[in-house]
LUMZAMAR-634206 format. One record per residue (C-alpha): x, y, z; residue number from 1; residue in three letters. Coordinates in nm, 2 decimals. Layout:
% LUMZAMAR-634206
X Y Z NUM ALA $
...
***
This chain:
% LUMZAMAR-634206
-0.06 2.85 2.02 1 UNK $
-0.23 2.61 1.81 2 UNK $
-0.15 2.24 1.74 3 UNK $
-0.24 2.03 1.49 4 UNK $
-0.32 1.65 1.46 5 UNK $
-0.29 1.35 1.23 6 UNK $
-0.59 1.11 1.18 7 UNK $
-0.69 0.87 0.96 8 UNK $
-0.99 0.67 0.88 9 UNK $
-0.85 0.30 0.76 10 UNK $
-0.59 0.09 0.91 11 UNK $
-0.33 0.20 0.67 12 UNK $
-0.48 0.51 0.48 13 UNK $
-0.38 0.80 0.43 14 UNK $
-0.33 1.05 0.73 15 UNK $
-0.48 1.44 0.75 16 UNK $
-0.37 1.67 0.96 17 UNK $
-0.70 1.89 1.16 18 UNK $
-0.68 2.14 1.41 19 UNK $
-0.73 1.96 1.76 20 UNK $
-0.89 2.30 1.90 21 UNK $
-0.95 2.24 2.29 22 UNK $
-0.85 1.90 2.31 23 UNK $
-0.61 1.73 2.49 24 UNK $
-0.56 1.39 2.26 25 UNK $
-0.34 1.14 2.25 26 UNK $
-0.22 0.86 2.00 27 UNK $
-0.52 0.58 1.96 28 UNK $
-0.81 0.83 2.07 29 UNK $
-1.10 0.80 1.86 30 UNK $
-1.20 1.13 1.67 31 UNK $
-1.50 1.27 1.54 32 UNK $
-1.33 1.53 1.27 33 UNK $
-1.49 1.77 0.97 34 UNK $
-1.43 1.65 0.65 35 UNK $
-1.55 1.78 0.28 36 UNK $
-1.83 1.55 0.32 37 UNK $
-1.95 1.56 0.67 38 UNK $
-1.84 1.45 0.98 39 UNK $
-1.59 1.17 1.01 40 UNK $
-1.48 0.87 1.24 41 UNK $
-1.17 0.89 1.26 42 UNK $
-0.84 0.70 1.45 43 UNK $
-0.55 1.00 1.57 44 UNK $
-0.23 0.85 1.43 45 UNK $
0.02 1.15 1.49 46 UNK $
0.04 1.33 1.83 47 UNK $
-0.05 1.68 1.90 48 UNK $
0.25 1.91 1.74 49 UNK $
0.26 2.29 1.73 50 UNK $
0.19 2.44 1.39 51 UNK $
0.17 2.77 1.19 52 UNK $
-0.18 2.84 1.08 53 UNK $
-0.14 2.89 0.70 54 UNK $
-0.35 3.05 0.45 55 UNK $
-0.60 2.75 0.43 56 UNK $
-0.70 2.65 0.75 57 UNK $
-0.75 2.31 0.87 58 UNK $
-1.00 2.15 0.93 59 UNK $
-1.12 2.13 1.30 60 UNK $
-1.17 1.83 1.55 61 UNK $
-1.56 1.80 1.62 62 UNK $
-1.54 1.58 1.97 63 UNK $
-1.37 1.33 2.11 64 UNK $
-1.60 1.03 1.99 65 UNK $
-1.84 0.86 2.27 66 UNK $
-2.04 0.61 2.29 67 UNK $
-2.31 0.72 2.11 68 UNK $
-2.08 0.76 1.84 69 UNK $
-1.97 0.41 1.84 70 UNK $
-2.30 0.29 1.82 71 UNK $
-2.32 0.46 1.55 72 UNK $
-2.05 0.34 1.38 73 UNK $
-2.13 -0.05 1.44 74 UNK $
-2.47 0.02 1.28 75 UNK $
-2.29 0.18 0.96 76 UNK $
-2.11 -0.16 0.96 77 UNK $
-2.42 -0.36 0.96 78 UNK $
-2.56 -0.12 0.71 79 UNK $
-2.27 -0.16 0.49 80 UNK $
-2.29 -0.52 0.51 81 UNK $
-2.63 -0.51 0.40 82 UNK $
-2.60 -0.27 0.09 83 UNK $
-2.32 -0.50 -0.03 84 UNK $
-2.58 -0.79 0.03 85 UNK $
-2.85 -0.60 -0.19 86 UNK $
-2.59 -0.47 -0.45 87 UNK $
-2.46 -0.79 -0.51 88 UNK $
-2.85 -0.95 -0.64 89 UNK $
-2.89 -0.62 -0.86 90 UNK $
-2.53 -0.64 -1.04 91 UNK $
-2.66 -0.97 -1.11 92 UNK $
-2.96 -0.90 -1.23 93 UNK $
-2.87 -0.63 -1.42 94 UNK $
-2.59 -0.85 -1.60 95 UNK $
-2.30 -0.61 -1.55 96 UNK $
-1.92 -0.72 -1.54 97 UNK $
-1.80 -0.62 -1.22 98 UNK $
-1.63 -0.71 -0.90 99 UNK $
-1.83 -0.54 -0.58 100 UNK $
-1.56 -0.60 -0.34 101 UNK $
-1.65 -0.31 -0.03 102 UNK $
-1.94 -0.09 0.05 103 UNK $
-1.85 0.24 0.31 104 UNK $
-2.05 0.47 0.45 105 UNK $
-1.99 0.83 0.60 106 UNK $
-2.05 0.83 0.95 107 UNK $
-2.37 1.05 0.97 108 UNK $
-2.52 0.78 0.73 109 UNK $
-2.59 1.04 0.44 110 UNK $
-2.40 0.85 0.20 111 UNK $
-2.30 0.52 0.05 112 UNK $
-1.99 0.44 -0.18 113 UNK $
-1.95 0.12 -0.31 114 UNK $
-1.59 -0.01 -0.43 115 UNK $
-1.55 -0.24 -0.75 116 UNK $
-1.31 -0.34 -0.96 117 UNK $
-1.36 -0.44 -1.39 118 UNK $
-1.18 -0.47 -1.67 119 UNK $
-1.29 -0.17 -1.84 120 UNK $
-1.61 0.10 -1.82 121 UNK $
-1.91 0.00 -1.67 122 UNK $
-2.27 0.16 -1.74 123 UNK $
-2.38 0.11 -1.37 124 UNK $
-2.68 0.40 -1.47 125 UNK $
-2.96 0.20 -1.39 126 UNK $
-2.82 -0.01 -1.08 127 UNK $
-2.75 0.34 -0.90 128 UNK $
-3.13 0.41 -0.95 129 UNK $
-3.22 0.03 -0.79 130 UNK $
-2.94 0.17 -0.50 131 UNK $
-3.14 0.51 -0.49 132 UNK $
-3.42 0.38 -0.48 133 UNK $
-3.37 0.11 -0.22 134 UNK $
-3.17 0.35 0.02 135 UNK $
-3.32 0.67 -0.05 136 UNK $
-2.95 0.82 0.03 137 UNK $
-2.66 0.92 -0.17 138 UNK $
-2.45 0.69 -0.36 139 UNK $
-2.12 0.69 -0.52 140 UNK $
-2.02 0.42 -0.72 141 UNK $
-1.60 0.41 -0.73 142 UNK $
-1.38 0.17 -0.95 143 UNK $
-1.05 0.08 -0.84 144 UNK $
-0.75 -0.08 -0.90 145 UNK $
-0.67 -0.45 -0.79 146 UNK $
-0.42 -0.34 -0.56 147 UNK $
-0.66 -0.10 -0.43 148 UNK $
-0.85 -0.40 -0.40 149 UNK $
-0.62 -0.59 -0.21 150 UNK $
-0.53 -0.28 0.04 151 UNK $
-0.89 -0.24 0.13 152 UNK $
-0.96 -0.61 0.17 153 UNK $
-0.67 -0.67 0.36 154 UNK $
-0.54 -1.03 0.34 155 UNK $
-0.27 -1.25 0.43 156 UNK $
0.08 -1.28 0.22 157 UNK $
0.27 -1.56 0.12 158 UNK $
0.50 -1.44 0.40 159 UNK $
0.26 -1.50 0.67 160 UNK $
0.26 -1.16 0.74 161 UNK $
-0.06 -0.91 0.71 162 UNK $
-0.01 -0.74 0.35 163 UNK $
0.19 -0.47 0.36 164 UNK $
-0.05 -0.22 0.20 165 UNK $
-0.33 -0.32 0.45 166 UNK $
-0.09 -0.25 0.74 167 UNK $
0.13 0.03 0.71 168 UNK $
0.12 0.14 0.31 169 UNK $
0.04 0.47 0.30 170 UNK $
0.04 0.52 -0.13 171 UNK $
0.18 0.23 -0.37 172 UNK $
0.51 0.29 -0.52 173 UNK $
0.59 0.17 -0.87 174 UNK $
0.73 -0.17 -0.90 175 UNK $
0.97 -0.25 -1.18 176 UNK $
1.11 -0.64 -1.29 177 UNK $
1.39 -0.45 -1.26 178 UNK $
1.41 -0.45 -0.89 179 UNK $
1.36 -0.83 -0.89 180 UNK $
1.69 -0.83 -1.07 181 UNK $
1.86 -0.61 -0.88 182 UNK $
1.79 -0.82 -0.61 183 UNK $
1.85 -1.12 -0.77 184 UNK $
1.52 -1.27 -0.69 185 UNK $
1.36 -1.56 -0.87 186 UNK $
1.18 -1.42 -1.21 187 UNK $
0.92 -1.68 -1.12 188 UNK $
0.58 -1.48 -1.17 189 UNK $
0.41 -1.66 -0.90 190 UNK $
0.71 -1.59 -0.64 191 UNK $
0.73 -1.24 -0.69 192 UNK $
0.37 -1.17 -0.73 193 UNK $
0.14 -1.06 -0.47 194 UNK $
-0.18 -1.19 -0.37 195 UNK $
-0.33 -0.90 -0.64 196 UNK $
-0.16 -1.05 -0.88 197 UNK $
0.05 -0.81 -0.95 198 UNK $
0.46 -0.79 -0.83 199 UNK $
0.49 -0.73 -0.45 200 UNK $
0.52 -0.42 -0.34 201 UNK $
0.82 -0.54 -0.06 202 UNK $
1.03 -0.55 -0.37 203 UNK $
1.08 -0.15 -0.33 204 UNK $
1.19 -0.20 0.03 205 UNK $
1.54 -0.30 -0.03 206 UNK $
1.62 -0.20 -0.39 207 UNK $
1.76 0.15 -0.34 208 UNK $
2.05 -0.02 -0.06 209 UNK $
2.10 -0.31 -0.37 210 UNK $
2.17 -0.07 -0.60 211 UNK $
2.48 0.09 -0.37 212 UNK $
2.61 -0.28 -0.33 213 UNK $
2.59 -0.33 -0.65 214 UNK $
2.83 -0.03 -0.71 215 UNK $
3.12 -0.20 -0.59 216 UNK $
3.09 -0.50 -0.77 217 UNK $
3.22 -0.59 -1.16 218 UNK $
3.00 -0.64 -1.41 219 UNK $
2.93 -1.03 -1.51 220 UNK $
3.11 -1.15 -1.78 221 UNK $
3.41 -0.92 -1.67 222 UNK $
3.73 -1.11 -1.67 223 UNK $
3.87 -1.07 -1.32 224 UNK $
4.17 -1.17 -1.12 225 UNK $
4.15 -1.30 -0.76 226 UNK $
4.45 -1.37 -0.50 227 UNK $
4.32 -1.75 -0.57 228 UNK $
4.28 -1.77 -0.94 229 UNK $
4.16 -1.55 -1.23 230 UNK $
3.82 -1.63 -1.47 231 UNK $
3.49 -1.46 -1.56 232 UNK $
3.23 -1.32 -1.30 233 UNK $
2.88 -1.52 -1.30 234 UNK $
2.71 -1.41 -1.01 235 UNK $
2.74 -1.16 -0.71 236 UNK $
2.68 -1.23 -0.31 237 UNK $
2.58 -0.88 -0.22 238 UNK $
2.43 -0.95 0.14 239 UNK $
2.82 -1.14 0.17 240 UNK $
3.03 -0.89 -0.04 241 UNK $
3.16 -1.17 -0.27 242 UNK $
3.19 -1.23 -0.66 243 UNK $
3.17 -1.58 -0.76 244 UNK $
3.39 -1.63 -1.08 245 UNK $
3.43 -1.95 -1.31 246 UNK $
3.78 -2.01 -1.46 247 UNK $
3.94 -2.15 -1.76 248 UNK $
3.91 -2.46 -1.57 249 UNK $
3.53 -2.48 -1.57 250 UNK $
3.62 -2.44 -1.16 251 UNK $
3.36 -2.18 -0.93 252 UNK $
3.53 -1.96 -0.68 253 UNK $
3.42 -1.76 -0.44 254 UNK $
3.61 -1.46 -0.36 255 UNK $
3.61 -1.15 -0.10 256 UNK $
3.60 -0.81 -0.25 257 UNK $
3.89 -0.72 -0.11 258 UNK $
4.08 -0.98 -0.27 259 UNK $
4.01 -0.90 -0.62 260 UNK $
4.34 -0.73 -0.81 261 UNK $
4.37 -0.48 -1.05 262 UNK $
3.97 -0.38 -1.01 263 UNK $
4.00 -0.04 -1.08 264 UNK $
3.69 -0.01 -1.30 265 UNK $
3.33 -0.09 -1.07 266 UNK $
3.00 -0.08 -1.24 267 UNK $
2.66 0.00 -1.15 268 UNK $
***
């Protein structure tokens, strides 16, 4: 009977399955895994589950990590934090337009992978040689997205909360000014914008249960007629269940739902 796990290497990446083998884990333990480019310290994320070996097997759990291996994952940090140093003087040097934003290496050390983000292509030729030639080691030079950006810096939102993609995000899901509509948020750029700059991704949370509200409401600008009074519909209280109408009068009333006659006809 084999069993499978699920680990991850960042807070809120992605998470791969790998064949626990021998061990006995548990939710927390720290990893050492096989990956495509060497061994890997990883976080398990998932509990041990039975599984049905397929036609590709997984990959296999290595160890449980020890302290040797957290040494040597505090001296990848401080090696990290001095490529990004060195990087940094060389893009300057060298004149290029580019924002070095995170530096990550593999655990055994064999390789180094800086992260930046531009506005369009980069001929980073000759700093990869400086790199080479300062590290004598592999290195991969990766451009990203700002929102990539954003999940792998990690930051705090203008909720006060940790950003979502830092903390729990597995992928990005598209994000639409239509949602904002839907929800009947402010179209004010810099409300509904993250800290990336672009719209928040918490705008996907809720839309799908606003668009089944909204399916029991009547369009705006539909003439309506209420148990109170009858005029056109301006605005809708989803979270409530309530249409707020304005009548010949120039009068605003609120009214249930329920108390609207005749509404045979709903809209999306």
């Amino acid at each position: 009977m084999k069993k499978k796990v699920g680990v991850k290497f960042q807070t809120a990446g992605k998470i791969y399955d790998f064949d626990c083998g021998a061990y006995v884990l548990t939710h927390g333990d720290k990893v050492i895994v096989e990956t495509q480019k060497g061994l890997g310290f990883g976080t398990v994320a998932i509990s041990p589950a039975v599984y049905k070996p397929k036609a590709k097997p997984l990959k296999k759990v290595f160890r449980v990590a020890g302290p040797d291996d957290l040494k040597q994952c505090q001296k990848n940090l401080i090696k990290e934090k001095q490529a990004h140093a060195i990087c940094f003087e060389y893009i300057k040097e060298l004149g290029l337009q580019m924002n070095l934003f995170s530096v990550e290496s593999t655990f055994d050390a064999s390789r180094l992978t800086f992260f930046f983000t531009a506005d369009g292509r980069v001929d980073f030729r000759q700093l990869v040689k400086k790199l080479i030639k300062e590290f004598q080691i592999r290195i991969e030079m990766r451009q990203v997205g700002i929102r990539n950006q954003a999940k792998m810096s990690g930051g705090v939102g203008r909720c006060g909360r940790e950003f979502c993609c830092s903390s729990f995000m597995n992928k990005f899901e598209p994000v639409s000014i239509r949602m904002a509509k839907q929800q009947g948020v402010s179209l004010n750029p810099t409300k509904i914008s993250g800290q990336c700059g672009r719209l928040m991704c918490c705008l996907t949370f809720e839309n799908e249960a606003y668009i089944q509200l909204r399916k029991n409401f009547p369009k705006l600008g539909k003439i309506i007629k209420t148990k109170l009074d009858s005029g056109k519909v301006i605005r809708h209280n989803l979270l409530r269940n309530r249409v707020i109408i304005r009548t010949n009068e120039g009068r605003e009333i609120e009214a249930e739902l329920d108390e609207i006659i005749h509404n045979k006809k709903r809209s999306q």
